[in-house]
C-alpha positions as a printed Julia matrix, in Angstrom:
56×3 Matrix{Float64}:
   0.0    0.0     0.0
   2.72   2.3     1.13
   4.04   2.24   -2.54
   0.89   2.58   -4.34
  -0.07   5.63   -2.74
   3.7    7.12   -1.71
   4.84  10.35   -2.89
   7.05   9.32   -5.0
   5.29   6.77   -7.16
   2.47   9.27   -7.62
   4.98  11.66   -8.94
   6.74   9.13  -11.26
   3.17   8.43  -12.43
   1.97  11.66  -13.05
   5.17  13.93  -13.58
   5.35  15.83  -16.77
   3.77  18.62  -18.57
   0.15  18.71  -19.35
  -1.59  19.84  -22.37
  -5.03  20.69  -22.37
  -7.19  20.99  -25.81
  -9.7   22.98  -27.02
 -13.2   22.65  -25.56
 -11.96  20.35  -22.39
 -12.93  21.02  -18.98
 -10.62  22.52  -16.2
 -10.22  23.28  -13.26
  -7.98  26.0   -11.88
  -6.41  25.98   -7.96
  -6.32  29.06   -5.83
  -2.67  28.5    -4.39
  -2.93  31.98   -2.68
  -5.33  30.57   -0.47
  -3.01  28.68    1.28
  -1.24  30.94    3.14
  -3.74  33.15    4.39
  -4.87  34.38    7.93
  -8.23  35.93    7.22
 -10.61  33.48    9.02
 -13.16  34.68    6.25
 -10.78  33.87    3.32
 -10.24  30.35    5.06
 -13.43  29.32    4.34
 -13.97  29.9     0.26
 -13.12  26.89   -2.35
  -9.57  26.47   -2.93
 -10.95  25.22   -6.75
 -12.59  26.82   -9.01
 -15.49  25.77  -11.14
 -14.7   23.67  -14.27
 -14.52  26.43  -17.38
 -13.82  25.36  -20.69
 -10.6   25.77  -22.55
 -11.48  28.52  -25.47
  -7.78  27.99  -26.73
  -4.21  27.08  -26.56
């Protein structure tokens, strides 16, 4: 189990560049959220809703 879900398999797995086409669905991740102290900050969606890509 340890492997399967380890940090590095997952990153062997997935590593690489991603390229998204036109017309598929994404979602985009609020890193700025992470670091923040505003309680009322803490609790909005750290993703966004899916939007579609328009282009590349």
């Amino acid at each position: 189990r340890k492997v399967a879900f380890g940090k590095r398999a997952v990153l062997k797995r997935f590593s690489g560049e991603v390229t998204f086409h036109k017309g598929q669905l994404v979602r985009l991740y609020r890193s700025d959220l992470n670091y923040t102290l505003k309680t009322e900050r803490k609790l909005l969606p750290k993703w966004l809703q899916p939007r579609r890509v328009v282009e590349r």
